[in-house]
MISE-521563 format. One record per atom (N, C-alpha, C): x, y, z. Coordinates in steps of 0.05 Angstrom, whole numbers, plus 32768, in hexadecimal, padded with zeros to 4 digits. Atoms other than C-alpha are relative to their C-alpha. Layout:
N
XYZ ...
***
This chain:
415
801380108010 7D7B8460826C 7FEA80127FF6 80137FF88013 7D4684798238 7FE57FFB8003 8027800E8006 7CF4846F8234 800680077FDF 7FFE8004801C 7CF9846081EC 7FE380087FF1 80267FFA800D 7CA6845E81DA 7FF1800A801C 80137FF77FF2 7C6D84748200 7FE67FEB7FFA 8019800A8008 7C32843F81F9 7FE280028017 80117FFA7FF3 7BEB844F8214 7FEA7FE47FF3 801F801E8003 7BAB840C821E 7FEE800B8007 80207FFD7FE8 7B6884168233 7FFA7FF08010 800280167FEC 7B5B83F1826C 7FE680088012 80157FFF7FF1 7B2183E582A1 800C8006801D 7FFD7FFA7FE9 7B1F83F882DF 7FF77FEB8012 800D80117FE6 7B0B83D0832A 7FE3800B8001 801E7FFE7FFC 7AC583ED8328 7FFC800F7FED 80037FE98016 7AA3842D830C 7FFB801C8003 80027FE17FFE 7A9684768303 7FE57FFE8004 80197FF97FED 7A5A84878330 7FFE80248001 7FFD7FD5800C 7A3984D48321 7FF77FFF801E 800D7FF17FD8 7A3984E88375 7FE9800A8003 80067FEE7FFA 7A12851E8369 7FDD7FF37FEE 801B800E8002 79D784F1834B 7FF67FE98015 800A80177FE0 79DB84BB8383 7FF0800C8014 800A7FE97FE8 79CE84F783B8 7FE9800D7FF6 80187FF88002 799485118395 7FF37FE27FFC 8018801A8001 797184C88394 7FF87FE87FEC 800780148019 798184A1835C 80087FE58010 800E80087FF4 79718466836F 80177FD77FF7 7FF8801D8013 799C841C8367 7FEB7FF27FFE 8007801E8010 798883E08337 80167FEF8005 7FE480148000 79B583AF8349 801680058000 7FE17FEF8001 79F883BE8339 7FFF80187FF0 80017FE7800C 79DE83F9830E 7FF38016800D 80087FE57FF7 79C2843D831D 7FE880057FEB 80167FF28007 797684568307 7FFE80188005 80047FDC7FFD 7974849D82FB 8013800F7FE3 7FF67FEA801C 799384DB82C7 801980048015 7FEA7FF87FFC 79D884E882CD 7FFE801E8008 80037FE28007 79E4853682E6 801D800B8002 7FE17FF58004 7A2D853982E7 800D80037FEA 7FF97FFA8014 7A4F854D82AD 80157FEA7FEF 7FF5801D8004 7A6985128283 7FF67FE37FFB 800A80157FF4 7A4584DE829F 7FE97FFB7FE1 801480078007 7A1584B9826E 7FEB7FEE800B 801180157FED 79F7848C82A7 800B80098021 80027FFA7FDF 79EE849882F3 80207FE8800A 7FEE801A7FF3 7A28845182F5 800A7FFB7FE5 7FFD800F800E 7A50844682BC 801E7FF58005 7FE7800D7FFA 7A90841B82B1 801380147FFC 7FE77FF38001 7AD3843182C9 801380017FF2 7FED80048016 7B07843F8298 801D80058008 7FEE7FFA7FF7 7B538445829E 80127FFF7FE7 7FEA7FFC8016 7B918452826B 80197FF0800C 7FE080057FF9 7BD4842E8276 801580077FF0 7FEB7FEB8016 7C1084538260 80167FEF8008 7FE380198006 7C4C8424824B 801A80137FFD 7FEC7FED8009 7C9084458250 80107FED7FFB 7FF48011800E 7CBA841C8224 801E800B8002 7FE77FFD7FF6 7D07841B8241 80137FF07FE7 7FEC80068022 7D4684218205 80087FD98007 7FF080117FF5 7D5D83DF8230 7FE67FE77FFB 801480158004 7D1183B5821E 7FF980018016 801880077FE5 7CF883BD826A 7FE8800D7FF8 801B7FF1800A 7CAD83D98263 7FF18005801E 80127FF37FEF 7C978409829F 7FEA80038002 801E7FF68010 7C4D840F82A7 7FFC800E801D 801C7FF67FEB 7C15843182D7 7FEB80077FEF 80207FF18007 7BCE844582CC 7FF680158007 80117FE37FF2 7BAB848382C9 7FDD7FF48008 8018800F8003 7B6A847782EA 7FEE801D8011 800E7FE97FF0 7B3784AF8311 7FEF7FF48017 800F80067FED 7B0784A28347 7FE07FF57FF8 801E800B8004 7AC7847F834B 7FF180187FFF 80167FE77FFD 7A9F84C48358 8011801C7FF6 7FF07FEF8004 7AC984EC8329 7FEB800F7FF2 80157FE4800C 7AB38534830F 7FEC800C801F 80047FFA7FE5 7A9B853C835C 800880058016 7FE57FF17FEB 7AB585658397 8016800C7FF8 7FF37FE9800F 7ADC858E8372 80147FF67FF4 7FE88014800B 7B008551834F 7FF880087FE0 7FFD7FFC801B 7B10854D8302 7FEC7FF67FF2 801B800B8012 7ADC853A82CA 800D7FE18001 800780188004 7AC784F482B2 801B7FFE7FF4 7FEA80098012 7B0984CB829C 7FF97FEA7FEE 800A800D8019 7AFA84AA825E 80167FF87FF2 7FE180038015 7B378482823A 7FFC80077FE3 80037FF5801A 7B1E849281F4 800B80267FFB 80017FE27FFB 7B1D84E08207 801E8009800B 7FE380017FF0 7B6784DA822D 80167FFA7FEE 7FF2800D8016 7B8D84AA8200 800F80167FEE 7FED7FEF8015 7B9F84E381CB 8002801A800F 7FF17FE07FED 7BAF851E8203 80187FF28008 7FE580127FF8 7BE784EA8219 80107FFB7FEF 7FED7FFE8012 7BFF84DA81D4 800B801A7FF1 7FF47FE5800C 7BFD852181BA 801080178013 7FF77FEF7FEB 7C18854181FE 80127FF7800E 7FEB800E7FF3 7C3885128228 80137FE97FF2 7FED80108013 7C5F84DE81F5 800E800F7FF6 7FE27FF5800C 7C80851381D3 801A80058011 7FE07FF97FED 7CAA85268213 800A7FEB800D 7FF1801C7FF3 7CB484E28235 80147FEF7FE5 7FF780168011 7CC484B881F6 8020800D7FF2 7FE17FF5800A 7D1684C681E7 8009800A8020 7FF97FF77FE3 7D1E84DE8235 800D7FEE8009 7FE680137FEB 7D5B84CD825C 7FEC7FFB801B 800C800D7FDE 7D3584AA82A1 801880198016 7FEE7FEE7FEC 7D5084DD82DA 7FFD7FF88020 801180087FE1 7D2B84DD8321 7FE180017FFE 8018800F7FF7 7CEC84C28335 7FF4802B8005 80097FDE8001 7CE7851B834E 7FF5800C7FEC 7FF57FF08010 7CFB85388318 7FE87FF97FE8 800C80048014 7CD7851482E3 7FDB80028001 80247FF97FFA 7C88851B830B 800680147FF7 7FFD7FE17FF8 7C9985608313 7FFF80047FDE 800580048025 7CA1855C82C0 7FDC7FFF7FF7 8016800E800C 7C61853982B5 7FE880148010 80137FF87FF1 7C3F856682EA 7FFD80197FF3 7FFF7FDE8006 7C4F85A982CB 7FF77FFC7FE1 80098004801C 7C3585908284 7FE4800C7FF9 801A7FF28003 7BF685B78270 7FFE80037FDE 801280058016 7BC585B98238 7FE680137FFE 80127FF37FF9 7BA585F98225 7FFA8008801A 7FFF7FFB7FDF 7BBC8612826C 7FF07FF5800F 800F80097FEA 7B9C85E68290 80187FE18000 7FF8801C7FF7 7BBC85A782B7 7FFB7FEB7FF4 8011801A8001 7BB685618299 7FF07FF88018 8018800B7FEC 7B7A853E82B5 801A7FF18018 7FF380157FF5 7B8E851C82F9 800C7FE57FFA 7FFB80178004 7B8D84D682E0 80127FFF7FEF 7FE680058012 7BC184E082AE 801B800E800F 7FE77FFC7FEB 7BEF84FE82E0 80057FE98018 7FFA80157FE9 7BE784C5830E 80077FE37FF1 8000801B800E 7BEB848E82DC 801C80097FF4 7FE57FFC800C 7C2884AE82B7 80177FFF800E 7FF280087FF1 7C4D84BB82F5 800B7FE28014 7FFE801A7FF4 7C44846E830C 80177FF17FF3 7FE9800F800C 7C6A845B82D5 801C800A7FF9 7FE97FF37FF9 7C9B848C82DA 800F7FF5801C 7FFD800D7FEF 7CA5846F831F 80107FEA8008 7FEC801C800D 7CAE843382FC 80197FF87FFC 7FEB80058013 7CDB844682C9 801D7FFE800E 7FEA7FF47FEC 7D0D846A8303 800A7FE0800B 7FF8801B7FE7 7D0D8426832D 800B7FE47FEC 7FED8011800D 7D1C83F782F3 801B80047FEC 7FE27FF78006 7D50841D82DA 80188002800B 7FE480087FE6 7D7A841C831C 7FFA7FE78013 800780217FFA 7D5E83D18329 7FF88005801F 800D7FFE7FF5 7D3683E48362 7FE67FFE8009 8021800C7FFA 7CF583DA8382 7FF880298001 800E7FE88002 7CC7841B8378 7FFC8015801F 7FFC7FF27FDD 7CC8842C83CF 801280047FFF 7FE17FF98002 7D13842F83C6 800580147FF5 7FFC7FE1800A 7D1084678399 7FF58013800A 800C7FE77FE9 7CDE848983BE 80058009801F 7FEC7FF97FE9 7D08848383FC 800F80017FF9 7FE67FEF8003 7D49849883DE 7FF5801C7FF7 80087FDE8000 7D2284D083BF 7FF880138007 800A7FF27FF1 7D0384EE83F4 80127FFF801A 7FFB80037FE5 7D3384E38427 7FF37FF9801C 800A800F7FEE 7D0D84AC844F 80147FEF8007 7FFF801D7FF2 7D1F8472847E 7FFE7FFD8006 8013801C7FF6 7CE7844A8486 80057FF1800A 800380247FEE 7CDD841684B4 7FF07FE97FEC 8017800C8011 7CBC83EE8482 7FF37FEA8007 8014800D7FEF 7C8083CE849B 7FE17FF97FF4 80147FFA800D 7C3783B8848F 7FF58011800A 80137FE87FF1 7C0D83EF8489 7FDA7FF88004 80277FFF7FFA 7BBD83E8849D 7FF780047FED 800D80048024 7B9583CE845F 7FE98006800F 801D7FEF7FFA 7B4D83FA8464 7FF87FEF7FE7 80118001801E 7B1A83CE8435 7FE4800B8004 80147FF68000 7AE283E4841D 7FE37FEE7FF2 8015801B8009 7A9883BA8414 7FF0800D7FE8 80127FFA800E 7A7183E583E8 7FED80018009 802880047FF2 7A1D83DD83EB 800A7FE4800D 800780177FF2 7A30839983FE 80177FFB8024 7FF180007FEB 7A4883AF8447 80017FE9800F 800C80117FEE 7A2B8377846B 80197FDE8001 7FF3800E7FFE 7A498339844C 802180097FF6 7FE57FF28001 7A8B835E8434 80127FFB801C 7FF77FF67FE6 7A9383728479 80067FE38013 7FFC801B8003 7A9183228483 80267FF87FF8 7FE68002800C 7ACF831D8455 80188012800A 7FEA7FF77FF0 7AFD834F8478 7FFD7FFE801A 800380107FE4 7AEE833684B9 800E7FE48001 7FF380158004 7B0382EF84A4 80267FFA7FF7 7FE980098001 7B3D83048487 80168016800E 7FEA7FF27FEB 7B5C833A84B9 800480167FF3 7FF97FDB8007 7B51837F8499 8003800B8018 7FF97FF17FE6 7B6C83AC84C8 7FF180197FFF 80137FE18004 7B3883EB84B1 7FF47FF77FF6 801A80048013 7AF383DF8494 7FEB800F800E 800C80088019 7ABB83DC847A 7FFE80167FEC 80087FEF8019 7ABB841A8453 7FE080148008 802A80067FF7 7A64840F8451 7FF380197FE9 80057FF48016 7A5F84408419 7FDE80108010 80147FF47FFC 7A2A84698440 7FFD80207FF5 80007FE7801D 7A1184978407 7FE9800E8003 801C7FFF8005 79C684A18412 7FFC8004801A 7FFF7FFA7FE9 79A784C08450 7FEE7FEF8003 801A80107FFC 7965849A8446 80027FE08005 800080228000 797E84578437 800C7FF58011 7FE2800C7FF1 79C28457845E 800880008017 80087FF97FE1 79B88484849C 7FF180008001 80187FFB7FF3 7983849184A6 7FFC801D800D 800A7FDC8003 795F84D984AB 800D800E8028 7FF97FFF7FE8 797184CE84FA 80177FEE8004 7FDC800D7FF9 79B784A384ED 7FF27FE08010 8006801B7FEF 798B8462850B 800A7FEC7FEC 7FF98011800C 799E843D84CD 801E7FF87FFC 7FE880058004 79EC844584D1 7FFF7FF5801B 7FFB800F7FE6 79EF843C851C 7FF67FE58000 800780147FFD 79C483FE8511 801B7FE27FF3 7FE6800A8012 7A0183E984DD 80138004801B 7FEE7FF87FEC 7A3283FF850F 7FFD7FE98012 800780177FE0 7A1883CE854C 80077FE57FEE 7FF5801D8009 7A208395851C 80117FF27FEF 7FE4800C8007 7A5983968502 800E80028018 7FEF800A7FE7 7A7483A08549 80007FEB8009 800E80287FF6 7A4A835A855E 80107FF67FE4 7FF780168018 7A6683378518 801D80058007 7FE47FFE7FFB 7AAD834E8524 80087FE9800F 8004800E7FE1 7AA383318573 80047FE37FF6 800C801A8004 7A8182F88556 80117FED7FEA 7FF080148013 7AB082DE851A 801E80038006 7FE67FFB8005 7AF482F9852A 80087FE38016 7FF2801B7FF3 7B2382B78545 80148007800C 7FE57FFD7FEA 7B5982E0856E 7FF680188005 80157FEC7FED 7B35831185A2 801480197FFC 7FEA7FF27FFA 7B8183398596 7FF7800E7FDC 800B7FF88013 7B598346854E 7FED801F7FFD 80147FE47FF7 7B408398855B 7FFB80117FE7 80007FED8012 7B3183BD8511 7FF780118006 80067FEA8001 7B2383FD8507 7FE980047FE9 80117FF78014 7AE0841484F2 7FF980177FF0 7FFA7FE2801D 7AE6844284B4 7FE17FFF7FF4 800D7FFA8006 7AA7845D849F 7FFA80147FEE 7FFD7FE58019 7A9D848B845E 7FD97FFA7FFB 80277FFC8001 7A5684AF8466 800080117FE7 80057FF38019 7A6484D7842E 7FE980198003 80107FE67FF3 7A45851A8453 7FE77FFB800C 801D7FFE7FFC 7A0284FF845E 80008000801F 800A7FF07FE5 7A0B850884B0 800380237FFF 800E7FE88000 7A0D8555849E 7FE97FFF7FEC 801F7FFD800E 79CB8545846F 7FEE7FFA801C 801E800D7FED 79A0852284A6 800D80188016 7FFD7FED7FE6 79BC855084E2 8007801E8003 7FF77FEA800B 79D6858F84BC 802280037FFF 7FDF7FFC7FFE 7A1885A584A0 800980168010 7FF57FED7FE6 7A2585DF84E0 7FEC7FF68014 801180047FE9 79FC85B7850B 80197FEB8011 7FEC800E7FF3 7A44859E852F 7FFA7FF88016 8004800A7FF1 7A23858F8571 7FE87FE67FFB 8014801E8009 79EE855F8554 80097FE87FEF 7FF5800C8013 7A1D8544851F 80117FEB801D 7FED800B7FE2 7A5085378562 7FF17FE58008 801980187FF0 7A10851F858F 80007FE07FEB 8002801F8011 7A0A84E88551 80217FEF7FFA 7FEB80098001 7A5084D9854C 800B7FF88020 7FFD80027FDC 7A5484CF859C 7FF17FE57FF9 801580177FFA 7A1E849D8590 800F7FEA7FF0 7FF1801A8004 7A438475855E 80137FF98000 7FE2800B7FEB 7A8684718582 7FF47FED800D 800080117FEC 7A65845185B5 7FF57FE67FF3 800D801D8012 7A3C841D858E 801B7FF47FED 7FEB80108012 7A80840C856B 80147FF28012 7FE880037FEA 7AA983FF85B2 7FF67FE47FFE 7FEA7FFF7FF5 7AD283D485C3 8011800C7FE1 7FFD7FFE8021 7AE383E9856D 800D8023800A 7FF67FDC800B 7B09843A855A 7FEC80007FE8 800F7FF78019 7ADF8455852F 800380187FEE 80037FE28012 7AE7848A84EE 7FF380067FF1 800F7FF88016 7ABD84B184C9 8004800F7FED 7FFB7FF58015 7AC884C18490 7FE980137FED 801D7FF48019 7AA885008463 7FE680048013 801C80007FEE 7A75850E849F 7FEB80187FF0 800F7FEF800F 7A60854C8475 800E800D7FE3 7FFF7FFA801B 7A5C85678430 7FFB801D7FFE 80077FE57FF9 7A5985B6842F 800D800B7FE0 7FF98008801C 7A6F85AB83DF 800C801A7FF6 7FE47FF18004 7AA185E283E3 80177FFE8017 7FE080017FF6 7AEF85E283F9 7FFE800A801F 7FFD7FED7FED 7AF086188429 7FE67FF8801D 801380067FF1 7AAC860C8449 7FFE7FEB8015 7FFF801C7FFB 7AB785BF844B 801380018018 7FEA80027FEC 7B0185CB8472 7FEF800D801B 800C7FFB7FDE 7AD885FC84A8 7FEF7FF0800C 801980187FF2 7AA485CC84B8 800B7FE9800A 7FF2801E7FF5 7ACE858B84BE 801880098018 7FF57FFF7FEB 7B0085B484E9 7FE68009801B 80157FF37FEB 7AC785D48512 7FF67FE0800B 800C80277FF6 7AA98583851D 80177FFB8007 7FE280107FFC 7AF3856B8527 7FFC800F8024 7FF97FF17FEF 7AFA85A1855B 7FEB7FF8801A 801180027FF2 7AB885918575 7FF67FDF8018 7FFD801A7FF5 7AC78548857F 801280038017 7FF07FFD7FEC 7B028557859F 80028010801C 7FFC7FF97FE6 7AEC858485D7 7FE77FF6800F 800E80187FF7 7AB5854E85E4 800D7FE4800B 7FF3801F7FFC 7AE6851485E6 7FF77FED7FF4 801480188013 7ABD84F185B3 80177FEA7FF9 7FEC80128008 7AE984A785A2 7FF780007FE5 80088003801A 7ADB84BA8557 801E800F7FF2 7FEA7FF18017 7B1184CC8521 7FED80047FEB 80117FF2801C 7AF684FB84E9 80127FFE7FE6 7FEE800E801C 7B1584EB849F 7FF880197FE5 7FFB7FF1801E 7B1D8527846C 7FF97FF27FE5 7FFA800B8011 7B0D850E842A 7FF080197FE4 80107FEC8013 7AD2853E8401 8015801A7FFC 7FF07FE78004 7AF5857D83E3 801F80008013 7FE580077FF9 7B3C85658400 800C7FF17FEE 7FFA800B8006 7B4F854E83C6 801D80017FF1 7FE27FF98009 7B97856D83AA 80197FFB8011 7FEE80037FEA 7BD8856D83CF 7FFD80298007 800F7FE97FEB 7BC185B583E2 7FE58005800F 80157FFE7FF1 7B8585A283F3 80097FF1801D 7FF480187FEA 7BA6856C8426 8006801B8014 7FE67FFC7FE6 7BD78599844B 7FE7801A7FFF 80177FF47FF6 7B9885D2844F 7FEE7FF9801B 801680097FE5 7B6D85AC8478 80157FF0800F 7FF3800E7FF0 7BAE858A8496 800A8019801A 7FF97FEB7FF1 7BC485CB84AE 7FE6800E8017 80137FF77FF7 7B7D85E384C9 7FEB7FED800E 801180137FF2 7B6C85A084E9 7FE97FF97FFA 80148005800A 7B35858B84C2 7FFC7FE17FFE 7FF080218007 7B34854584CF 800F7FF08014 7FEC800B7FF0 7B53851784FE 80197FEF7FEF 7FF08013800E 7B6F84F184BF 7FF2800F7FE3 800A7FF7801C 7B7285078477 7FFF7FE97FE9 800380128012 7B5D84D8843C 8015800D7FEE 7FF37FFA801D 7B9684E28406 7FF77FEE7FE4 800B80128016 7B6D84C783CB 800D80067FEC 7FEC80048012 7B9F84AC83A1 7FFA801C7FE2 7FFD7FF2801C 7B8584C38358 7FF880227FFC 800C7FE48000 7B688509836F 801E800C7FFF 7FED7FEE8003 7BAD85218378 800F80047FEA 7FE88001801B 7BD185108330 80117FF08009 7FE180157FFC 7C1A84FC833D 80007FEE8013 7FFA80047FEB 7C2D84CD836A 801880108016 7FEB7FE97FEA 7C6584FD837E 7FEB80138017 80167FF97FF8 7C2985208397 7FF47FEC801E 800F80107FEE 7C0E84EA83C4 80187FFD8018 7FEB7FFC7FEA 7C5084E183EA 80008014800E 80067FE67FED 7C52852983F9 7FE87FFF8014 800D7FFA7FE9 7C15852B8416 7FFD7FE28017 8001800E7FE7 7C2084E88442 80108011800E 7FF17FF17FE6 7C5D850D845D 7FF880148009 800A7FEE7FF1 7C3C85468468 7FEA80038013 80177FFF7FEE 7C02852F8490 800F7FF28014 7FF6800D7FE6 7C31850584BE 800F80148007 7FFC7FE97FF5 7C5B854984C5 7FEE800F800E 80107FEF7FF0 7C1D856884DF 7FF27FF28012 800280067FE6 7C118535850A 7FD87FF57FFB 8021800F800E 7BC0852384DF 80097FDD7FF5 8000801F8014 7BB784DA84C6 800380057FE6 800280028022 7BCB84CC8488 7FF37FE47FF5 80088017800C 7BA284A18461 80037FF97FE2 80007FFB8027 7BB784908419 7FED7FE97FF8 801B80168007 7B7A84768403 7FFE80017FD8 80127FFF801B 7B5E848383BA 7FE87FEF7FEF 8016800B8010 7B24845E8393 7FFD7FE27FF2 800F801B800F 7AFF841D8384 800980017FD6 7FFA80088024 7B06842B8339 8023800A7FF9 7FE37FF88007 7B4D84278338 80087FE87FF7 80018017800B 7B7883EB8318 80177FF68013 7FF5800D7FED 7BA283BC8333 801C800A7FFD 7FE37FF87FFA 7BE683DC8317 7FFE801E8013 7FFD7FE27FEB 7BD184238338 7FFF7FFD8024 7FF980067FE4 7BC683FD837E 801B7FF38004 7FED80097FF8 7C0483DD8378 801A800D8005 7FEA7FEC8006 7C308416836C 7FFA8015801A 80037FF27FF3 7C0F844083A1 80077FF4801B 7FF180167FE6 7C26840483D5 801D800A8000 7FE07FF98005 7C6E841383BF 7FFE801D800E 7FF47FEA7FF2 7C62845F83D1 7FF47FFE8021 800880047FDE 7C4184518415 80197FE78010 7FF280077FED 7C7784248424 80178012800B 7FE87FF17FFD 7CAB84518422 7FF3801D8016 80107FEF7FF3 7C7684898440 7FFA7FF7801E 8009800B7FEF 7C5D845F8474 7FDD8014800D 801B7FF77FF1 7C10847C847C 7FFB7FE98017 800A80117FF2 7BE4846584A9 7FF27FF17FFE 8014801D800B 7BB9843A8483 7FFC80087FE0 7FF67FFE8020 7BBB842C8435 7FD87FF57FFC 8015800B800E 7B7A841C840E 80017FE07FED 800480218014 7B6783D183F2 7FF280067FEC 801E7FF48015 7B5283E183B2 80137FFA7FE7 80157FF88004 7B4583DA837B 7FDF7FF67FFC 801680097FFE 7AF983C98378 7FEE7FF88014 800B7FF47FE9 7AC583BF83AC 7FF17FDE8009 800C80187FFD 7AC1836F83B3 80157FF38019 7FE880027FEA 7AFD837583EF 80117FED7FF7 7FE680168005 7B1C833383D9 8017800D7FEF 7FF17FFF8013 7B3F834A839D 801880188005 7FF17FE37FFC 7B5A839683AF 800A7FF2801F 7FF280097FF0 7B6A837183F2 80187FF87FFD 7FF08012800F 7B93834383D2 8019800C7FF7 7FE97FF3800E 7BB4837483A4 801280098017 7FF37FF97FE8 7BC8839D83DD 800E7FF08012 7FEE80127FEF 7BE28371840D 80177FF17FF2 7FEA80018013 7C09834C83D7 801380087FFE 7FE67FEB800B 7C31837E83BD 800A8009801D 7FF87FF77FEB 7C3B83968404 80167FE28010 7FEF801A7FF5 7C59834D841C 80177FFA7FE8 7FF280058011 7C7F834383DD 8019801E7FFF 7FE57FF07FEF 7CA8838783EF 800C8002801A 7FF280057FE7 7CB183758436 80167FE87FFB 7FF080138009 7CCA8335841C 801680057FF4 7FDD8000800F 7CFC834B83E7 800E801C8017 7FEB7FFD7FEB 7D18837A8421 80037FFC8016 7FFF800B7FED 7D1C83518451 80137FEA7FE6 7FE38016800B 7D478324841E 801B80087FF8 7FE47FEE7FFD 7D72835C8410 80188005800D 7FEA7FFC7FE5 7D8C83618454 80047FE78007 7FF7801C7FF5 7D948317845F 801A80017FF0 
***
């Protein structure tokens, strides 16, 4: 079978593009907006709306493949790709990528990333987001061409056989940790709250009293609202470096000492932290998070540490997977491009024996979380991201969804 056309939409995203690197110097929220000068490159506002492309692959037979390219809420930061803009995108896709898809025999789900991955423009890589959005619907195209579900191809093509199962939905509250953290409690997230702790002044606190104080009560609200005591989530925490701001980034025994403190304030709860420091290069970042990893562990601290800053390629993955950086690595979906890409590095962090977490970004849309369900089923991580957007219901929703509706159709298969 054929992809006949190539059609590209503009579309919105689940939230928005946030400049990191103005949050951390002190700009300052208004409400749902941001007060301050943009200083990242791109950006015309400290918060503006998220954008996304959807690329239509139009099958000789009338089926119509899609996915979205979409980037990260804090893109152009940590050594991720510039601002994605669909106006700016849109004609690198029709003048680069349409000419070679549109008339193409459909082959393998492999074969054809590996195409879309090696495509360059003025030697340089397409942006991520158009390698992750193109490959979705390649994905697609593969699975409705041999009338399959999208995990099926990615377990015949990788030589998997999955147990297929639910995997652990991680949501995330945004600024609004408090009552969020309400809403996945009620409805049985198995990883939360996220808690978006961005700011050392506002969030931790210059001495960490303001997270631990967060910490103690979401352990009491858990206690206090959950309706089956057999109810235990896992508390995921993304500080987004600021415990090496308030304690120092090589200050591993004081960073520890504070991470000792809020294990315990989280018990009878597991607790992970995510992003404990920011050292805003690759190399630096991997020694420091293994040096803390290492440091937890010959303390016995009950904390898991979570890779995510400058880990963001599938070489950045198996780097700090190899060098223990991390008790668990974030695979954020759109930083890597393909989804061929994202598979690899689940298998390769459960080959090395690290968590895999395929997580990726609030500003993502609902077809790019639904397609990344399909490769985690067949992958089997250890916990998937609810996303997209930062209101839990909705990215909940999606997620789980799509995840029950492929247990379902194979489980009807084998009846």
């Amino acid at each position: 079978m054929k992809i006949v056309k190539v059609i590209c939409a503009k579309g919105r995203t689940g939230f928005f593009f946030d400049d990191q690197r103005a949050i951390k110097k002190g700009a300052k929220a208004d409400g749902s907006a941001y007060v301050g000068q943009p200083v990242t490159d791109g950006f015309t506002a400290v918060r503006q709306a998220g954008e996304a492309i959807s690329v239509m692959l139009v099958l000789e037979d009338g089926q119509v493949a899609y996915g979205d390219c979409a980037a990260v809420q804090y893109s152009g930061a940590g050594g991720r790709d510039p601002l994605f803009l669909a106006s700016d995108f849109i004609p690198v896709i029709q003048e680069h990528v349409a000419p070679i898809l549109a008339g193409k025999e459909i082959s393998t789900f492999r074969q054809m990333a590996a195409e879309v991955e090696a495509v360059q423009v003025d030697g340089k890589r397409l942006h991520t987001a158009i390698r992750y959005g193109i490959t979705q619907a390649v994905l697609d195209a593969v699975a409705k061409s041999q009338k399959k579900m999208m995990c099926e191809v990615v377990a015949q093509e990788y030589g998997l056989n999955p147990e297929y199962r639910q995997i652990p939905i991680f949501t995330q509250s945004g600024d609004n940790r408090y009552d969020n953290a309400d809403k996945m409690i009620m409805k049985g997230a198995d990883v939360l709250p996220h808690a978006l702790i961005n700011n050392v002044d506002t969030k931790l606190g210059r001495d960490g009293h303001i997270l631990l104080e967060y910490v103690q009560w979401l352990r009491d609200r858990i206690l206090n609202l959950r309706q089956d005591e057999t109810y235990t989530p896992v508390l995921h925490i993304d500080v987004y470096g600021t415990i090496g701001m308030a304690f120092g980034v090589d200050n591993y025994t004081g960073m520890a000492d504070y991470l000792e403190t809020l294990a315990e304030a989280a018990k009878p709860f597991k607790l992970r932290i995510e992003g404990p420091m920011d050292v805003e290069e690759r190399e630096g970042q991997m020694k420091a998070l293994a040096a803390l990893t290492a440091e937890v562990d010959r303390r016995g601290i009950d904390v898991e540490l979570v890779a995510d800053e400058w880990c963001n390629t599938l070489e950045d993955i198996k780097y700090f997977a190899d060098h223990k950086a991390g008790h668990m690595v974030q695979i954020k979906t759109p930083d890597l491009g393909g989804i061929n890409n994202i598979i690899e590095a689940v298998l390769y962090c459960k080959e090395k024996g690290i968590g895999a977490y395929q997580g990726g970004t609030c500003n993502e849309t609902d077809r790019s979380a639904q397609i990344c369900v399909n490769a985690a089923m067949a992958t089997q991580p250890d916990q998937i991201l609810a996303k997209p957007g930062m209101g839990v219901d909705e990215g909940y929703m999606i997620v789980y969804n799509e995840m029950q509706r492929i247990l379902a159709q194979l489980a009807a298969k084998e009846a």
